[in-house]
C-alpha positions as a printed Julia matrix, in Angstrom:
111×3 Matrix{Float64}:
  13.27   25.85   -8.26
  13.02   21.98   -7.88
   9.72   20.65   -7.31
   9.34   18.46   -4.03
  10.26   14.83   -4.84
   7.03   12.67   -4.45
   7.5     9.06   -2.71
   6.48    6.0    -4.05
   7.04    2.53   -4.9
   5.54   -0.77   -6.54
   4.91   -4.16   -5.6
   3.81   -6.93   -7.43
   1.97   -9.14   -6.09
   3.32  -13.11   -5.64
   1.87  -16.25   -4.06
   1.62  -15.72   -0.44
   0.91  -11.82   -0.26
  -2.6   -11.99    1.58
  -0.39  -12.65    4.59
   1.76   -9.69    4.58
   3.95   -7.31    2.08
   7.35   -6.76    1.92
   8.36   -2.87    1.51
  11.27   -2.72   -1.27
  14.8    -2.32    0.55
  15.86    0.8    -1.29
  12.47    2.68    0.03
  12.87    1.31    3.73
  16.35    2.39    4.06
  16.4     5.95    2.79
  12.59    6.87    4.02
  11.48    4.96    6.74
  13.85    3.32    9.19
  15.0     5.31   11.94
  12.57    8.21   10.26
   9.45    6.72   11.89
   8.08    7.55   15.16
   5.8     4.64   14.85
   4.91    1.02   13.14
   1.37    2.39   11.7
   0.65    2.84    8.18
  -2.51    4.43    7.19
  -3.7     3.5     3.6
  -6.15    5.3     1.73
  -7.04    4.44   -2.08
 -10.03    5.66   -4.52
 -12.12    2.63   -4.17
 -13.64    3.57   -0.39
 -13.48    6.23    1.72
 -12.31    4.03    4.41
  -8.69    4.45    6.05
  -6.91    1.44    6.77
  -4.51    1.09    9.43
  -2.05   -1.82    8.96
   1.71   -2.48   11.18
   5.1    -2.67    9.78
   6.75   -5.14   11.39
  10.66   -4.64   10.0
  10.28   -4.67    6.21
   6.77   -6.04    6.26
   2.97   -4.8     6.27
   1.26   -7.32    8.33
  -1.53   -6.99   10.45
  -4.26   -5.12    8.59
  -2.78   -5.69    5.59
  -4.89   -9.06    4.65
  -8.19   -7.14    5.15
  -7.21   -4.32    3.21
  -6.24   -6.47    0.01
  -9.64   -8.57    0.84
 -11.82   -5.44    0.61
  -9.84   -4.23   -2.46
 -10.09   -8.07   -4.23
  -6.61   -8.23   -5.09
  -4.89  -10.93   -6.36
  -1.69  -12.68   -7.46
  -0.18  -10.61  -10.63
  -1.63   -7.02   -9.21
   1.0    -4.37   -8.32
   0.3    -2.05   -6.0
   1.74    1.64   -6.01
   1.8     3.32   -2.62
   2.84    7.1    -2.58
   3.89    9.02    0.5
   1.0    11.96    1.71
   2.17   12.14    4.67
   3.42   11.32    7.72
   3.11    7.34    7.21
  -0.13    7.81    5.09
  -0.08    5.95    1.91
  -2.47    6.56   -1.0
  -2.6     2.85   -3.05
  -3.61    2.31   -6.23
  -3.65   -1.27   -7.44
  -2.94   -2.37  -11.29
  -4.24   -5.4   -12.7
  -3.03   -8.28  -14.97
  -3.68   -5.92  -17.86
  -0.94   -3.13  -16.34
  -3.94   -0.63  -15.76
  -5.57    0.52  -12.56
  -8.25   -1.51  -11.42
 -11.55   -0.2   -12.14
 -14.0    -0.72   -9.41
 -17.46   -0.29  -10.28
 -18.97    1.31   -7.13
 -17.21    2.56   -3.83
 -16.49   -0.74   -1.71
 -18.43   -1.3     1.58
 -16.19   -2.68    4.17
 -18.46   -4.26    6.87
């Protein structure tokens, strides 16, 4: 019996992506447009036990979306993976410059 398929995709991350973040075409079309009863994402990762809620607007994660990579430090050359949990809950896990996850020393404190 076929296992069920997990969801996921990358983005890398280019000059100009503390403003928003474009979801990949390919994932929008087959697994969220017209699947979606609403524009919320919820992001979770490992570095804080905080949830995140940040709006898709079309093809783009914008507000929310700049404090989220704040509190995570990310920066131009990271790739973030974001994998479906559930209904529009996203677990990310960011990669450095060095193609391995980014190791954060304690839990982050969002204020």
């Amino acid at each position: 019996m076929a296992q069920p398929q997990e969801l996921h995709f990358f983005q890398p991350l280019l000059p100009g992506f503390q403003t928003y973040l474009t979801i990949p075409i390919v994932f929008f079309s087959k697994h969220i447009q017209g699947k979606t009863n609403g524009n919320t994402w919820t992001l979770t990762s490992d570095a804080t036990d905080q949830t995140w809620q940040v709006i898709q607007e079309e093809r783009r994660l914008t507000r929310g979306w700049k404090e989220f990579a704040e509190a995570h430090d990310l920066r131009i050359g990271d790739i973030v993976i974001f994998k479906l949990e559930g209904s529009m809950v996203f677990h990310v896990t960011p990669f450095g410059p060095s193609c391995c996850d980014i190791q954060y020393t304690s839990m982050l404190v969002v204020t």
